[in-house]
Every structure is written in structure tokens, then in C-alpha cells.
C-alpha positions in Angstrom: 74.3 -46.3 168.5 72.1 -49.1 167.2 69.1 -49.2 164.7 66.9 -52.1 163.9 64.5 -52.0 161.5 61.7 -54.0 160.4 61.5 -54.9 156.7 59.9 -57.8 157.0 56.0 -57.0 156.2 54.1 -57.6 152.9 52.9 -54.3 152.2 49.7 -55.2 151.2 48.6 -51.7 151.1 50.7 -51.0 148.4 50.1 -53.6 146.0 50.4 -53.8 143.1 53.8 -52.1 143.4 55.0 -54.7 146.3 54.1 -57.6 144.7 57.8 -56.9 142.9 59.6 -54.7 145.3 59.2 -54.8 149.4 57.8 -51.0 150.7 61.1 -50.1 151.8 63.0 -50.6 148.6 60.3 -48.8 146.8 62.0 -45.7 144.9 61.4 -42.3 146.3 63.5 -39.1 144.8 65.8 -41.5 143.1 66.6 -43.9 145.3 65.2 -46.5 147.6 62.8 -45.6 150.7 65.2 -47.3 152.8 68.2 -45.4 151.7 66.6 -41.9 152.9 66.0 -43.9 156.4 69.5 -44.6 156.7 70.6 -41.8 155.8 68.4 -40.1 158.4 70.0 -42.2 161.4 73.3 -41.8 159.9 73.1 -38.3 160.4 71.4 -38.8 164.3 74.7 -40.9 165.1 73.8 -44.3 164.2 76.5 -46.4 162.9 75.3 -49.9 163.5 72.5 -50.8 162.0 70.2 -54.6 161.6 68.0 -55.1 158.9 65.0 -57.7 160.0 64.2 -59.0 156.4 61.3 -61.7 155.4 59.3 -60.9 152.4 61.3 -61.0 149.4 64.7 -61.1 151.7 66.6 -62.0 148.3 66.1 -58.4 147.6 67.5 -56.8 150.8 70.5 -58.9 149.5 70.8 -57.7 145.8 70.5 -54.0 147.3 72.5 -54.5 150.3 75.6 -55.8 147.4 75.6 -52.1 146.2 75.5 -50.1 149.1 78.5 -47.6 150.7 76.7 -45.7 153.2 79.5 -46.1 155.4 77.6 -48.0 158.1 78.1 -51.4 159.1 74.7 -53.1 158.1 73.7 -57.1 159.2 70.7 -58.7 157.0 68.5 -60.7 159.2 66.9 -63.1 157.3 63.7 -64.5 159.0 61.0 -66.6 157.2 57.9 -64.5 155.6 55.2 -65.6 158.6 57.1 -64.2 161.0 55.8 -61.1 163.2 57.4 -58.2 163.9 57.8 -59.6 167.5 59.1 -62.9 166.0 61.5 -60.7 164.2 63.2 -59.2 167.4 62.9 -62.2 169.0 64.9 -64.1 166.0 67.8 -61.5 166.3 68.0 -60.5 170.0 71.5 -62.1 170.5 72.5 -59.1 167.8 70.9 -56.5 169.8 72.9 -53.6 171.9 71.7 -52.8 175.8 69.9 -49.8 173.6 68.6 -49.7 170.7 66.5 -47.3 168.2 63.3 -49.5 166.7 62.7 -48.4 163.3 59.9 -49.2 160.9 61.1 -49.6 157.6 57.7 -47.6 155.8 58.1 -44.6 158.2 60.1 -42.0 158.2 61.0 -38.4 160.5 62.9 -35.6 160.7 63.4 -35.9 164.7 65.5 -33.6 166.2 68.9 -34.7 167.4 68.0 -34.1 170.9 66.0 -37.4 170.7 68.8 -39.8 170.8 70.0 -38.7 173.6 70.7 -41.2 176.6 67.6 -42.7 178.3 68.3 -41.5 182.3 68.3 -44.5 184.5 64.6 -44.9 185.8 63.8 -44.7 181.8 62.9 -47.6 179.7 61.9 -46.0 176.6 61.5 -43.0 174.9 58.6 -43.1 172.0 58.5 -40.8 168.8 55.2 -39.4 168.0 53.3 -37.1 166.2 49.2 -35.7 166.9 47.2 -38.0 164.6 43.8 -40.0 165.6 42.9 -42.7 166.4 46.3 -43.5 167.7 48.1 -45.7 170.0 49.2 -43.2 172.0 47.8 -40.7 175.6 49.3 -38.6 177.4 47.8 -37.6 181.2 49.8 -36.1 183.5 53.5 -36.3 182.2 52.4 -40.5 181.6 52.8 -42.3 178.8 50.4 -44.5 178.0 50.8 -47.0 175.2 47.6 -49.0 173.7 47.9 -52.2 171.5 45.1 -51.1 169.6 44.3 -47.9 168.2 41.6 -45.4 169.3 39.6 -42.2 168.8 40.3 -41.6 172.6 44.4 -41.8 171.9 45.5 -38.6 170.3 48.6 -39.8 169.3 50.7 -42.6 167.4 54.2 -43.8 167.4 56.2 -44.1 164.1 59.4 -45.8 164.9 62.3 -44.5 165.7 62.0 -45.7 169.1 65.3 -45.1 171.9 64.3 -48.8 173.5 66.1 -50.6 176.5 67.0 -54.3 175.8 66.5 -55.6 179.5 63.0 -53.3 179.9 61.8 -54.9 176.1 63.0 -58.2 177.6 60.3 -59.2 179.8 57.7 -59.0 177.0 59.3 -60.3 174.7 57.0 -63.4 174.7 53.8 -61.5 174.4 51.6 -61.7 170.7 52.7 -58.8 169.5 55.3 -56.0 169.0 51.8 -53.5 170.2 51.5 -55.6 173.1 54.8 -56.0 173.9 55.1 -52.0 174.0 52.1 -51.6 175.8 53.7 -53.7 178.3 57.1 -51.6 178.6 54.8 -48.4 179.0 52.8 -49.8 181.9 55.8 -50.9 183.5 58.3 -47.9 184.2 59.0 -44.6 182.9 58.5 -43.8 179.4 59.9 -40.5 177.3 58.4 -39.1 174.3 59.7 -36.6 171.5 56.7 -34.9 169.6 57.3 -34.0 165.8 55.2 -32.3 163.7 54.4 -34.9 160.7 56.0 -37.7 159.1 56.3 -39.8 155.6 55.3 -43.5 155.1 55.4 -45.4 151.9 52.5 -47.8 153.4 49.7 -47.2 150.3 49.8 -45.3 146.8 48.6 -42.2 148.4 51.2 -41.7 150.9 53.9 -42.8 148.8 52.9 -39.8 146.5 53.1 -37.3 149.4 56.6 -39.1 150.5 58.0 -39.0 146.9 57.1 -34.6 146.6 59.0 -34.6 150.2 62.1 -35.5 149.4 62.1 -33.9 146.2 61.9 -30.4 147.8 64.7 -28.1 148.8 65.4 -25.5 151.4 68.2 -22.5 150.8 67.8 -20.9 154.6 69.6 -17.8 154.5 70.3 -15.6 157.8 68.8 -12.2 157.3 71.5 -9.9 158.8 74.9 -10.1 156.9 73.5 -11.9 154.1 70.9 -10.5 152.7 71.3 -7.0 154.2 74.5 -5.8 155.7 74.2 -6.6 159.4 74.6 -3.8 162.0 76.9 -2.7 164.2 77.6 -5.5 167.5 75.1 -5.2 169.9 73.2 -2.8 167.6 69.7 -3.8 165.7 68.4 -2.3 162.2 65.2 -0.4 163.5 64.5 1.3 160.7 63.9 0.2 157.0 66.8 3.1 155.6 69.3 2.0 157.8 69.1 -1.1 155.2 71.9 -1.2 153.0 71.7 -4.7 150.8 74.2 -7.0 148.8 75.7 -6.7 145.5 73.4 -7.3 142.5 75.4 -10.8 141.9 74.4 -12.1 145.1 70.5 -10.7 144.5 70.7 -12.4 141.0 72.4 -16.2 142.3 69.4 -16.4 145.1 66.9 -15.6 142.4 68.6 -18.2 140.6 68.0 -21.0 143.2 64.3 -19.7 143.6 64.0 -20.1 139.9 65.4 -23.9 139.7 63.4 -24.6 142.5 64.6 -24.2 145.9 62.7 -22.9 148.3 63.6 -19.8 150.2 63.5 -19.1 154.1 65.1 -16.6 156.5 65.9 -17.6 159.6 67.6 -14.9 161.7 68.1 -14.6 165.4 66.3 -10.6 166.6 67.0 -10.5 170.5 66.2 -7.2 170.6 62.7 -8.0 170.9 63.4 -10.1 174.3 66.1 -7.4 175.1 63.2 -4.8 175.0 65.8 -2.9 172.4 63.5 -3.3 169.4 59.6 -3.6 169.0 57.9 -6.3 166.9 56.2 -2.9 164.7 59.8 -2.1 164.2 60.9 -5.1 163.2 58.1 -5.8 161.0 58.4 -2.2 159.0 62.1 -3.8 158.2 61.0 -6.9 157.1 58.6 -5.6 154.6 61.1 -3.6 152.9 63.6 -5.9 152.7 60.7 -8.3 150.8 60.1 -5.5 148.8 63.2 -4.8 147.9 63.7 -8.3 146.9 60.6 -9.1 145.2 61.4 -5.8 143.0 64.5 -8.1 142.1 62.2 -11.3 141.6 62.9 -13.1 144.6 60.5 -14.6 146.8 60.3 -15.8 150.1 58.6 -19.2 151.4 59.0 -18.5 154.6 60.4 -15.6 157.3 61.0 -16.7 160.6 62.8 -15.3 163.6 63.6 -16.1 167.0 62.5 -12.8 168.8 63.7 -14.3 172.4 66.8 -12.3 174.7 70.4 -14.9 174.8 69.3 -16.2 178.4 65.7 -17.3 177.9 66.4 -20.9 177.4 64.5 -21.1 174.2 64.6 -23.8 171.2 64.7 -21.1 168.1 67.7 -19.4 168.8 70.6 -20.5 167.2 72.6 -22.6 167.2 69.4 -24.4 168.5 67.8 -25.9 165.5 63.7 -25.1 166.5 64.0 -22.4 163.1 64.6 -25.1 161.1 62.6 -27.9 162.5 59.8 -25.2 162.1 60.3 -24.3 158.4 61.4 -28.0 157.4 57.6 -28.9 158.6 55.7 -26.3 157.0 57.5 -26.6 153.9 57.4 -30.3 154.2 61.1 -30.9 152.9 63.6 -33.2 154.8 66.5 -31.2 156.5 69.5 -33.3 154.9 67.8 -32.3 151.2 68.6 -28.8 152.6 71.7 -25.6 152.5 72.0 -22.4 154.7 74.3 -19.7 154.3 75.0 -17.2 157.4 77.9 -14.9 158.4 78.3 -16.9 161.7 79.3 -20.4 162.7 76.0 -20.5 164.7 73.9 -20.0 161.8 75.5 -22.8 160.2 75.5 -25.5 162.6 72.3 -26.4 163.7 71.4 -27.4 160.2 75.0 -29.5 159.5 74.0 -31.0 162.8 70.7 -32.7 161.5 72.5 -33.6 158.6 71.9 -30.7 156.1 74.7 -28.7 155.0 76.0 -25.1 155.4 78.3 -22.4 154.1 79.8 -20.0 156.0 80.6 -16.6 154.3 83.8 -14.6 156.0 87.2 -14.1 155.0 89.7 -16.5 155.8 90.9 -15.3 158.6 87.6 -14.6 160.6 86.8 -18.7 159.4 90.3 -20.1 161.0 88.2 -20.9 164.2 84.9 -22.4 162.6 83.9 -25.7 162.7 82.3 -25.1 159.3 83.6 -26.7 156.2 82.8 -24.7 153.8 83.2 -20.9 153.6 83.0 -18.9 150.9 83.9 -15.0 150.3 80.2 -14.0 149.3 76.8 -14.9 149.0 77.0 -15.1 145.4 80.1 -17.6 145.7 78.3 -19.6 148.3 75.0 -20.3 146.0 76.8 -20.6 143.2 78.6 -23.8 144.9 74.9 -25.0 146.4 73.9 -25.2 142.8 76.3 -27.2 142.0 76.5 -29.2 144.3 73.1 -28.9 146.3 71.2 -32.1 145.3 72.5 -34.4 148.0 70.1 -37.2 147.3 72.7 -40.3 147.0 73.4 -41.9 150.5 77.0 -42.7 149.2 77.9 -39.1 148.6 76.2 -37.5 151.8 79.3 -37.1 153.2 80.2 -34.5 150.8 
């Protein structure tokens, strides 16, 4: 897959910081804006990726000297008047049939699920998030785009659109990059992926919000067979003394992660709430004395959340489906590839590797031979010792690692 993104602007906004250094090669957590971008699609399956440069383009070639990120990455050069359109237009010969459109002061934690192939009547398929005015209404399963923002549009797009060449093609020539996607949404069938919130780095405020982002951390940790033993198969703990919890090692290495700062969640699968095998006054009476139990050991939670549907019902929060995570990353407000989970099962694990966080499975080596997990460790204690370690993850070069 293709990215192109748009690094051409003056940032303006963010003056007088970009007088010096273009937005997205302002530093954020330790490295540039741009860097956490890439990193981003690297994750999503992007490989290929062209960078539309014009202000301060000398820049994008001083930084471009050092990279490693292990994708092949073509600098653009275009002079400093140009538009975005004119950009595109300048490197449309480099372009794939599809593409993902990137802005390079935006950034979002969308799911994997939206770079999937556009079906064939499909020419687009928008990122957005609720946020007025906006560019952006829906009405009856339509997309419409508008050039200009409104209070009547409910919704903008930040980049990270799934674009077809040909559909893009015949408004090309049109003003602007707005008008130009106004265009491709009257014209056919347009897709959309909602996410909760994203970053920008396009004036001081926002880069101060961006910049506490990605310095936060999440430890997700499955509930059953980490930090209680889990019950029998096909059984459910219904009752708080059937509770029986790790060693004092393990209790003291998550209260160390709390303490250096990561934050905490629980993400746990309970079908026996959709299985009509457990009730939610049941399953609350167990949570509470597991907090307790903890926070009489000094460890706090950020977050609990479960997934109370039955295996069959389709649903986004069960894992291995990643809507836990999506959910916590978003009230938290931390980007999923700063982020660890540890969990007794390979499906605990995965949906986080698979947005580019990592994971640690605990089981013995025998029970791990089949597991597409990388890491496994004997205990919880072993496991966060290893995320402390090793748990920053902020370099692109290393996020293979």
C-alpha cells in the first residue's frame, strides 16, 4: 500500500516555531511529528510512501538522510506556492491505482479495518471524527463532502484517506484539494471510518495536547489468568472467594509500571453475560474485589473494560477484535503503538501487535509452540519486568523490536 502525504504548507498557525522547522518535523515525544505518522502507516501495511515537500524542502532532505524506518520513502520537491492540489498534481505519475492521502499535521489511531480494499462501485473511503463546523454529513448511508466548512456538517476529515487514482482523476483540475473531494463524493460511492479523536500539530495549543499523547503508556492486562487465576474452561468466576490471585512478585512488578508511569487497563472477554451464565451484579461483585484487593497492594486501575457479548454475536470488543483497545486508547488518549498487553492467550495478544503495539504472552513453552506471539514469558512478573525494559518504543528505527 501507498501513502502520500502533504508537507508542503507553511504552518502559519504555528509560528514562531515554523519559521525554523516545517509542522511536521516539529518534535513531539522525542522525535519528529512525522516520524510518529510513519510509523502509524507502517504498522497499517504501508510500505511505500511519497513525501509532497515545499516549504523548507531542504529540511525533509537533512531528515530524510537519517532515517531507517524500513520504508521506501520518495521526496517530492515542489515549489513553496504550490497547493495541496498542485502538489498531487506535480507527482501523479508516482502515484499507485490506490492510495492513502495523508496530511502531514494530523494524525489517528484508525483501526486496521480501514485499509481494507475499496469494493468496486467505491471511490473513496474518508477518515472522520464528530467535530463542528466540519466538512463532512452523513444522510441516509451518503457521504457528503463540502469544500467549505459548516455548523450544518457534523463532521471533518483528517487524512488518512483510502483514495482511487482514476475516481481523483477527473478533478484533478479543480482549485482546490476541498473541491476536488467534494467532487469525488458527489460522484460515486464514498466509505467512511469514524474514530473517536485525533492529534494535529497545526497551532501551539494542539501541539501541547499532541506532545502529552504520545508521551503516555498503556500496560493492558487480561483479567482472568493474569491477574487472578482463571477458571476452569467453559466455567466463569461468579463469586468474589472463588478469586485466587498471583504471586506477590507479579502484584509488586505491575505496581511498579503504575508507579513509573504507565497506565493500567483490564481488558478481558466475560461471555457469560451474552451466554446468560453470569449476571452483570455478579460480575460486578468480582470486580470490586479484585480492585480491592489490588488497591490494598497500591495498584490502581485507569480503566476496566469488558466485552460482556456470547462468541457468535458478531461484536467488535471481543478479542481478538481490537474495539477494547480502540476504546481505552481513546479515553486515555495514548497512541496504541506507545502501548504493551500481557494475556494467557494468543487472542489477548494479537489485536494490540496487530495495530502496532506489542504483547507478551505468558504460558509455558510448550502451550506457546503454536502462537503467533513473539514474546512469551513464564509469569506476569517476568513479562513486566521485560516491558520496563524495554517498553518505551518511541524511535521509528527500533519499532520492529
Amino acid at each position: 500500500m501507498q501513502a502520500v502525504i502533504l508537507v508542503g504548507g507553511y504552518g502559519a498557525r504555528l509560528h514562531p516555531i515554523t519559521l525554523e522547522t516545517p509542522k511536521p518535523l516539529v518534535e513531539v515525544a522525542g522525535v519528529p511529528f512525522l516520524n510518529h505518522i510513519l510509523r502509524k502507516l507502517k504498522s497499517s501495511g504501508v510500505s511505500n510512501v511519497i513525501l509532497l515537500a515545499g516549504y523548507k524542502s531542504e529540511k525533509f532532505k537533512d531528515w530524510l538522510s537519517t532515517q531507517e524506518s524500513g520504508l521506501r520513502i520518495t521526496l517530492k520537491i515542489t515549489p513553496e506556492k504550490y497547493s495541496p492540489i498542485e502538489r498531487l498534481r506535480a507527482a501523479w505519475p508516482l502515484l499507485d491505482n490506490c492510495f492513502i492521502l495523508c496530511y502531514g499535521d494530523n494524525f489517528a489511531d484508525f483501526p486496521n479495518s480501514h485499509m481494507r480494499n475499496l469494493s468496486t462501485e467505491s471511490s473513496a473511503r474518508l477518515l472522520i471524527t464528530m467535530k463542528s463546523p466540519g466538512n463532512v454529513s452523513l444522510e441516509d448511508s451518503h457521504v457528503y463532502f463540502s469544500a467549505n466548512r459548516s455548523d450544518s456538517n457534523l463532521w471533518v476529515e483528517l487524512g488518512f484517506s483510502v483514495i482511487k487514482k482514476d475516481a481523483l482523476e477527473t478533478h484533478l483540475l479543480k482549485p482546490s484539494l476541498n473541491e476536488s473531494l467534494e467532487g469525488l463524493a458527489k460522484d460515486g460511492k464514498v466509505e467512511y471510518t469514524v474514530v473517536e479523536s485525533y492529534q494535529s500539530v497545526s497551532d501551539p495549543v494542539r501541539l501541547d495536547r499532541t506532545r502529552q499523547y504520545f508521551r503516555r503508556r498503556i500496560l493492558f492486562l487480561d483479567r482472568d489468568g493474569i491477574l487472578n487465576k482463571a477458571a476452569e474452561k467453559w466455567n466463569y468466576i461468579r463469586l468474589p472467594s472463588q478469586l485466587e490471585f498471583p504471586t506477590t512478585e507479579s502484584v509488586n512488578a505491575i505496581r511498579e509500571a503504575k508507579r513509573v508511569g504507565w497506565f493500567l487497563s483490564v481488558v478481558s472477554n466475560q461471555a457469560g453475560i451474552g451466554r446468560g451464565l453470569l449476571s452483570y451484579r455478579e460480575l460486578g461483585d468480582v470486580t470490586e474485589a479484585l480492585l480491592s484487593f489490588y488497591r490494598g497492594h497500591g495498584v490502581v486501575f485507569d480503566s476496566v473494560l469488558y466485552c460482556h457479548h456470547s462468541w457468535n454475536d458478531g461484536c467488535k470488543c471481543r478479542k481478538p477484535n481490537p474495539g477494547l483497545f480502540i476504546t481505552t486508547a481513546s479515553l486515555i488518549q495514548a497512541p496504541l503503538f506507545n502501548c504493551w498487553v500481557i494475556g494467557d492467550q494468543c487472542s489477548d495478544v494479537l489485536p494490540l501487535t496487530q495495530m502496532g503495539g506489542q504483547g507478551i504472552h505468558i504460558a509455558s513453552d510448550e502451550k506457546s509452540e503454536s502462537c503467533q506471539c513473539k514474546l512469551v514469558r513464564r509469569n506476569t512478573n517476568e513479562a513486566v519486568e521485560y516491558i520496563l525494559k524495554h517498553g518505551k518504543g518511541m524511535d521509528l528505527a527500533t519499532s520492529d523490536n
